[in-house]
Every structure is written in structure tokens, then in C-alpha cells.
C-alpha positions in Angstrom: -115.8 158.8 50.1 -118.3 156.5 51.4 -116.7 153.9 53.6 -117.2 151.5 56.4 -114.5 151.3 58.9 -113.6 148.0 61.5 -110.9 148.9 63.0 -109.5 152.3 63.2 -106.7 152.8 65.9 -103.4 153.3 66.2 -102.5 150.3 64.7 -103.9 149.9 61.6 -107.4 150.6 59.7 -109.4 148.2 58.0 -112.7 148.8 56.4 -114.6 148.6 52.8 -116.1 151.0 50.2 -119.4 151.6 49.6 -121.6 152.3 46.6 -122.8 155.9 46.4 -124.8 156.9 43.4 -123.5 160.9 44.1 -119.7 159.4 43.4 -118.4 158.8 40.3 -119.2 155.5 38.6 -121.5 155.1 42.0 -117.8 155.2 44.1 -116.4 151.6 42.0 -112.9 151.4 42.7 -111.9 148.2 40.3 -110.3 148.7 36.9 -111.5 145.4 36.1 -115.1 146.2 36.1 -115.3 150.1 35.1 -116.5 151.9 32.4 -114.2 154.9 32.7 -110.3 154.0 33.9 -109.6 157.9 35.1 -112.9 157.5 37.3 -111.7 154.5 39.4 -108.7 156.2 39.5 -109.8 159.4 40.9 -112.5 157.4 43.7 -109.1 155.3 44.5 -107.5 158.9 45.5 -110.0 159.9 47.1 -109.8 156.7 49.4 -106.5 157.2 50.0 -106.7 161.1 51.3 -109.2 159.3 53.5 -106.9 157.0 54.8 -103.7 159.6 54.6 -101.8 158.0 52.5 -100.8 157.9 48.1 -102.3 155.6 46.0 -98.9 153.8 45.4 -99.3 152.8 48.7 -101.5 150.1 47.7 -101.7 146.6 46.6 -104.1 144.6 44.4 -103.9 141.2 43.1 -105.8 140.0 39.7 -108.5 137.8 41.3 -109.7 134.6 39.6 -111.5 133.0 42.1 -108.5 130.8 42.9 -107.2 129.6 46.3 -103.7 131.4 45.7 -102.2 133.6 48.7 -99.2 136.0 48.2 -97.0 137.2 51.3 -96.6 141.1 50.1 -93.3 142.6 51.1 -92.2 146.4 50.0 -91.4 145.3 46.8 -95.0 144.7 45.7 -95.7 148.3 47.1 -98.2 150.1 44.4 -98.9 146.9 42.1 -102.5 147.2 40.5 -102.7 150.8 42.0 -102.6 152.6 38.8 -102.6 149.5 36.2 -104.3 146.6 36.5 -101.3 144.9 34.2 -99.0 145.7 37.7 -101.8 143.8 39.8 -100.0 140.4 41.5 -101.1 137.7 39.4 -104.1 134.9 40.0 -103.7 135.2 43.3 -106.7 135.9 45.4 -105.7 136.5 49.1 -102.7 138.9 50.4 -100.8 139.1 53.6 -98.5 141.2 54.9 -96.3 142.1 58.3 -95.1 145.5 56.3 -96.7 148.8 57.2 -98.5 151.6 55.4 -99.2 149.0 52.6 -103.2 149.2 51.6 -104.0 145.6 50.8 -106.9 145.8 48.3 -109.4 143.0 47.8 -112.1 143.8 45.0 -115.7 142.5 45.5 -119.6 142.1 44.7 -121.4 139.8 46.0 -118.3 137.4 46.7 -117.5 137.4 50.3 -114.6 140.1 51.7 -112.1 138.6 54.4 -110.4 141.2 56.7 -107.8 139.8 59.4 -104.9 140.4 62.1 -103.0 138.9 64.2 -102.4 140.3 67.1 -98.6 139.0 68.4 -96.8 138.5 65.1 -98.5 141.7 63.4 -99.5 140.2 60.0 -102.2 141.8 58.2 -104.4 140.5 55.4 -107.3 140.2 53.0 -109.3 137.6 51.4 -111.1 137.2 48.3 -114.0 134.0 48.6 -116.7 133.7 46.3 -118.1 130.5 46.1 -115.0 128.8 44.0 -113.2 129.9 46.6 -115.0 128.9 49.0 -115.0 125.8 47.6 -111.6 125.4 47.5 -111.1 126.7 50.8 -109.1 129.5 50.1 -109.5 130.9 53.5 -108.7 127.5 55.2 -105.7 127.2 53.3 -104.8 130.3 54.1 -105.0 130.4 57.7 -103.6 127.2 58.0 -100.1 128.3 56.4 -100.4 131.5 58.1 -100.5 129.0 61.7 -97.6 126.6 60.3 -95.2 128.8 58.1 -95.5 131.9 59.8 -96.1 130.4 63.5 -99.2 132.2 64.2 -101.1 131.3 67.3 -104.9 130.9 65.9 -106.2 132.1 69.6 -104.7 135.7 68.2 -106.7 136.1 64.8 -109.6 139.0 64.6 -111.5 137.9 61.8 -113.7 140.5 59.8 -116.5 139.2 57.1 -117.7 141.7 55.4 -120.9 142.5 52.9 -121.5 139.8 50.3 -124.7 138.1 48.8 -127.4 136.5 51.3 -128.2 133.4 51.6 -131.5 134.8 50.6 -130.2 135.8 47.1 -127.9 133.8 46.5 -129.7 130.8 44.4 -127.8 128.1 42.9 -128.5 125.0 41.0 -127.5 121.3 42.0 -123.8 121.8 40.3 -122.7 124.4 42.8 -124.8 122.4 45.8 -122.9 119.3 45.4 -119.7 121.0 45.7 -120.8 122.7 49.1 -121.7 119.4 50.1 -118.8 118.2 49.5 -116.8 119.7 51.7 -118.4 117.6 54.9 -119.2 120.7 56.6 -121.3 122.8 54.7 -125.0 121.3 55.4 -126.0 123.4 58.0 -125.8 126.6 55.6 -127.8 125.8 52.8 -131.6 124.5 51.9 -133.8 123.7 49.1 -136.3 125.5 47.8 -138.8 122.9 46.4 -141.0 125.7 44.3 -137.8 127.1 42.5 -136.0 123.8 42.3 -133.0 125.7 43.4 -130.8 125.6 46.7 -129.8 128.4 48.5 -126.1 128.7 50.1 -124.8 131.1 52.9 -121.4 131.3 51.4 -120.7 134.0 54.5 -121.4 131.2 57.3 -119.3 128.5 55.5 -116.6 131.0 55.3 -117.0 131.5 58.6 -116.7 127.7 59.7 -113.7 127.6 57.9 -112.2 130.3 60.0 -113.3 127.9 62.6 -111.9 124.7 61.7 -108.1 126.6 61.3 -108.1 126.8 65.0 -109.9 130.3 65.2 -112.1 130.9 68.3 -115.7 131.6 67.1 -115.3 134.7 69.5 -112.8 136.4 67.5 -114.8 136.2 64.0 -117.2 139.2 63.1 -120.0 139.0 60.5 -121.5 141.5 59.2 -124.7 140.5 57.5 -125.6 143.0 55.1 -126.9 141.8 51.8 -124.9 143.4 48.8 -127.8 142.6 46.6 -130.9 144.2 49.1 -128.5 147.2 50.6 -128.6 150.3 48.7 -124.9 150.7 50.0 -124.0 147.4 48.1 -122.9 146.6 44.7 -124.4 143.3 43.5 -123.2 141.1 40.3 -126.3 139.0 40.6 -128.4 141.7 40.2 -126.4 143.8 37.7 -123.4 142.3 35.5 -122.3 145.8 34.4 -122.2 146.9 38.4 -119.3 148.5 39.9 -117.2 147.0 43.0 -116.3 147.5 46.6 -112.2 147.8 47.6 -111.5 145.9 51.0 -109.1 147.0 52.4 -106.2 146.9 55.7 -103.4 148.8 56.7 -101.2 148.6 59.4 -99.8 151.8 60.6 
């Protein structure tokens, strides 16, 4: 199981999949995007010997690029494990205080949120492409996470992983004006007069948004590896029929 861990201590473990062509379907763990339901299956299992624990023990949400959260409690424990028609509906971001739940965000290209907080213990993921990034999903989030669950934004680790580069990730002047129109976005994108097209760092504004909840710079990671130019990435830019990575927490 080919994975990349961020934190792995006594607390919890956090980390993503990665694409291996020696796996089966290239190690894609989303029944969304599969072309064989019992393979996604058996790569989930396989990352959840990894992590010592059972594949009921985790917790997906049917993305739709929304800005939805969804506190997780015990009760949610193995929904969208086995069938996606169990997943939490239309929500795209999951928290949790509970432990030994896996919360599962599915992703190519879109950028993958990890996060903790260090005094009250909550745990969660993130699911931003650029909708929600434009609808500041990860904003939102963090914000109620600071007023409903009176979290102290000096004790959030922050955690972007893989997604699409700026680089690759070409848009046309639809998708630029709704970066722009967030006030803060200008910084991360530019225009490419040959291709008439603009280029957006959706990682970097997901970042600032991180930034503008309250949390120090200091305590955001970003790890800059291009799903689209890393053999280790799956890319829906590059291939519509491609597989997906599973981000995912765990407190222990």
C-alpha cells in the first residue's frame, strides 16, 4: 500500500494514498471513480491493515464540490466504507473529536485538507477543488470550527496535500473572475498571453484562507507535488477515467 504519512504518533495518523501502477486499479480507493467495485474494495483493506484497523472504521462523504461540513460522531462510523449509497451526503469536509474513526476525503487534482487541533482534539479533512475554493469551504469551516466548537486558531496544524500546479492547472476567464472575486486571490494566479488562459494556484489560496481564519502561517504545511507531473499522482486533467487518492486522519 503505497502511502504518504504526516503525522504518525501516538495520537493519531494522517496521510494520503498514492497511485501505484503494481496495485490494483493503480491503488484507486473511490467507488465513485472505479471500474471494478471489489478492487477499491480490496486496496481500501489493504489501507486499513496498514493503519490497524477494519474498514468499517471509516468515513466517507459523497463530495460535490460544495462548501458543506459534517461533525462525525460514532454513529456515522463505516458510512461509504463498503457502499458508496452509505457515504454522508453532499457534504464535502468532515470533523471529528471521536477516535479510531478514518475520515476519508477522495481526490485528483482537487486540493486534500488534513487538520488538528491540538487542545480540544478535533480531527478533520477537507475536500477544495476550485468550487470549493471558491466558496470557501475551508474558511467556512475553520471559522465554525473557532466559534461553535471554541477552538483557539493559534492550535491548528494544517496539512495541504498533493493537488494540481499552478503550472497545469489552466483555466479560462469564467473560473478567473470567480478567484478574483474573492479580494484575495491575485497574488496566486497570472495570464498567459500566448494561450489566452490564466493559471490559478488553488493550493496557495487555500492556504490564505487558512490564514485569514486566524491560523498562524507557521502551523500550515504545503506540500507541492503536482498530481498531474508526479508519477505518484492521479490527475483528472490529464485522464478523466483516472483513479483517486483517499486522505485520510485518525485519532488514536
Amino acid at each position: 500500500m503505497k502511502t504518504k504519512l504526516y503525522v504518525n504518533n501516538e495520537k493519531m495518523v494522517a496521510g494520503i494514498t498514492l497511485k501505484d501502477l503494481s496495485e490494483l486499479e493503480s491503488n484507486n480507493t473511490a467507488l465513485h471513480a472505479c471500474k471494478n467495485l471489489e478492487d477499491v474494495l480490496e486496496n481500501r483493506k489493504k489501507l486499513a491493515s496498514y493503519l490497524q484497523c477494519e474498514l468499517s472504521n471509516f468515513v466517507c462523504a459523497k463530495q460535490t464540490h460544495s462548501s458543506n461540513s459534517y461533525k462525525v460522531t460514532m454513529k456515522e462510523k463505516g458510512r461509504g466504507a463498503h457502499l458508496m449509497e452509505t457515504a454522508i451526503p453532499d457534504t464535502d469536509a468532515l470533523y471529528t473529536y471521536e477516535p479510531n474513526l478514518v475520515l476519508s476525503s477522495f481526490n485528483a487534482d482537487c486540493v486534500p485538507v488534513i487538520f488538528y487541533h491540538e487542545k480540544t482534539g478535533v480531527v478533520g479533512v477537507i475536500h477544495s477543488g476550485w468550487q470549493g475554493t471558491v466558496k470557501e469551504i475551508t474558511l467556512k469551516l475553520f471559522k465554525h470550527l473557532v466559534q461553535a466548537e471554541n477552538c483557539n486558531p493559534n492550535d491548528f496544524h494544517v496539512q495541504i496535500c498533493p493537488a494540481l500546479s499552478q503550472e497545469k492547472f489552466e483555466v479560462d476567464e469564467d473560473v478567473y473572475v470567480k478567484f478574483n472575486d474573492l479580494g484575495y486571490a491575485d497574488k496566486f494566479m497570472h495570464y498567459n498571453k500566448r494561450t489566452n488562459k490564466y493559471h490559478i494556484d488553488n493550493q496557495l489560496t487555500v492556504k490564505k484562507q487558512c490564514m485569514l481564519a486566524g491560523i498562524p502561517e507557521e502551523k500550515i504545511s504545503v506540500d507541492r507535488t503536482c498530481t498531474f507531473k508526479s508519477e505518484d499522482g492521479f490527475s483528472y486533467r490529464e485522464d478523466k477515467q483516472c483513479g483517486r487518492h483517499l486522505c485520510f486522519i485518525m485519532k488514536r
